[in-house]
C-alpha positions as a LaTeX table, in Angstrom:
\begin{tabular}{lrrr}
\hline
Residue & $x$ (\AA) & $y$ (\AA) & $z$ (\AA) \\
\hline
Unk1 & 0.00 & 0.00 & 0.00 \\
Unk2 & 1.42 & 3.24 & $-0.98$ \\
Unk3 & 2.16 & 5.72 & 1.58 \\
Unk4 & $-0.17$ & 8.69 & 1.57 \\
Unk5 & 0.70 & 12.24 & 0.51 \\
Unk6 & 1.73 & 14.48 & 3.19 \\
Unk7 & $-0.90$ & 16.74 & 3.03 \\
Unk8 & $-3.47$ & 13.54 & 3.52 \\
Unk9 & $-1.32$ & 12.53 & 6.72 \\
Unk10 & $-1.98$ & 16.14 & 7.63 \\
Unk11 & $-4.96$ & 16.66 & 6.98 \\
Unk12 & $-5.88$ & 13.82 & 8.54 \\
Unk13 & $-4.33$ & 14.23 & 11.64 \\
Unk14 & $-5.90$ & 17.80 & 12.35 \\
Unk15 & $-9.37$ & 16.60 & 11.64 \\
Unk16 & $-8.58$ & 13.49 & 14.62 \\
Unk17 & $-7.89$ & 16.30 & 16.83 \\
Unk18 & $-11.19$ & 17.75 & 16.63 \\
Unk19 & $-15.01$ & 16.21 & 17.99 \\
Unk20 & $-16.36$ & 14.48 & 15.29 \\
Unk21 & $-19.66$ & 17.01 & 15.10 \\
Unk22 & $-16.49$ & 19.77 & 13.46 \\
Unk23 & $-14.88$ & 16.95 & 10.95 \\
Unk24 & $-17.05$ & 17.44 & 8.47 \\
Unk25 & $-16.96$ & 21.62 & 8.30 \\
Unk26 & $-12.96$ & 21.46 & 8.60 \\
Unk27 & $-12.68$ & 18.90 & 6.07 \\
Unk28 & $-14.81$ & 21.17 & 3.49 \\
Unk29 & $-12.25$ & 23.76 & 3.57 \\
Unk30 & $-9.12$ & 22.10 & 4.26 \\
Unk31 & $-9.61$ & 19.36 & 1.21 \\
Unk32 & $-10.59$ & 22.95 & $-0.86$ \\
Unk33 & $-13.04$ & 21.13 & $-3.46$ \\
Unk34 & $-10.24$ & 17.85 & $-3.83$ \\
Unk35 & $-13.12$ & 15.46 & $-3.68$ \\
Unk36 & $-11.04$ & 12.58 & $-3.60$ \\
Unk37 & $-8.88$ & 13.84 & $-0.71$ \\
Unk38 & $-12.20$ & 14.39 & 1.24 \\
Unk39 & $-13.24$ & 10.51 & 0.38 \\
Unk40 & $-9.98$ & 9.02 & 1.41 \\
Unk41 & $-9.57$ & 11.33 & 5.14 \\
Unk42 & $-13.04$ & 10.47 & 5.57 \\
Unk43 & $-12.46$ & 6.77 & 5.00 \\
Unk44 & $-9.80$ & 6.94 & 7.57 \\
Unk45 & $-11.43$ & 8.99 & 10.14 \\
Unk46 & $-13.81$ & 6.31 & 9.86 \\
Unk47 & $-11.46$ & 3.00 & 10.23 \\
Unk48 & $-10.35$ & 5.31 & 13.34 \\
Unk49 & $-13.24$ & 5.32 & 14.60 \\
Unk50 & $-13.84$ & 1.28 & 13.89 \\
Unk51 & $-10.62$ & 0.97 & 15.52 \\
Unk52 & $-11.47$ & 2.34 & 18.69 \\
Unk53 & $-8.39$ & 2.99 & 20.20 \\
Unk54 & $-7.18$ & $-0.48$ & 19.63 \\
Unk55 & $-3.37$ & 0.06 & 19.19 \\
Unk56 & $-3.26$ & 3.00 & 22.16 \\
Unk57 & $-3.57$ & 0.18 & 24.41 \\
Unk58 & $-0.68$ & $-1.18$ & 25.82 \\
Unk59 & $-0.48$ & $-4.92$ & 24.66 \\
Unk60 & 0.87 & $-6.06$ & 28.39 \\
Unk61 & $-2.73$ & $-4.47$ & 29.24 \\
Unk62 & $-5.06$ & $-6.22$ & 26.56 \\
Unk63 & $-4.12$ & $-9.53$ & 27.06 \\
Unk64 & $-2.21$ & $-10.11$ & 30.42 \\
Unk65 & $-2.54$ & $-14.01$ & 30.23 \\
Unk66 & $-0.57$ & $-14.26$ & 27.16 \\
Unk67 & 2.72 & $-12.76$ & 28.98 \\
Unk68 & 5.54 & $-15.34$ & 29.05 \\
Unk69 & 6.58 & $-16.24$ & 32.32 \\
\hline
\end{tabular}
């Protein structure tokens, strides 16, 4: 999978830092009519979302029992 463009990575990160309720206005302007860039940051605010968190967990916190002794 290519990497994305910087600007994606960007915009993408500023729009995680907001409440979801604000996405969608700062997306409209900061994807400037690039309706393609909109579809892909919107895709990944949404596996975000799916994700839940999932990798901010510490793994020796998810699943203790699995530890080697």
């Amino acid at each position: 999978m290519p990497k994305p463009p910087e600007h994606e990575i960007e915009v993408f990160n500023r729009a995680l830092e907001l409440p979801v309720p604000e996405q969608a206005a700062y997306l409209a302007g900061a994807c400037a009519g690039d309706v393609a860039l909109c579809l892909r940051v919107e895709e990944l605010l949404r596996v975000q979302e799916q994700a839940g968190g999932f990798l901010a967990r510490p793994g020796n916190k998810v699943a203790p029992r699995f530890r080697r002794q």
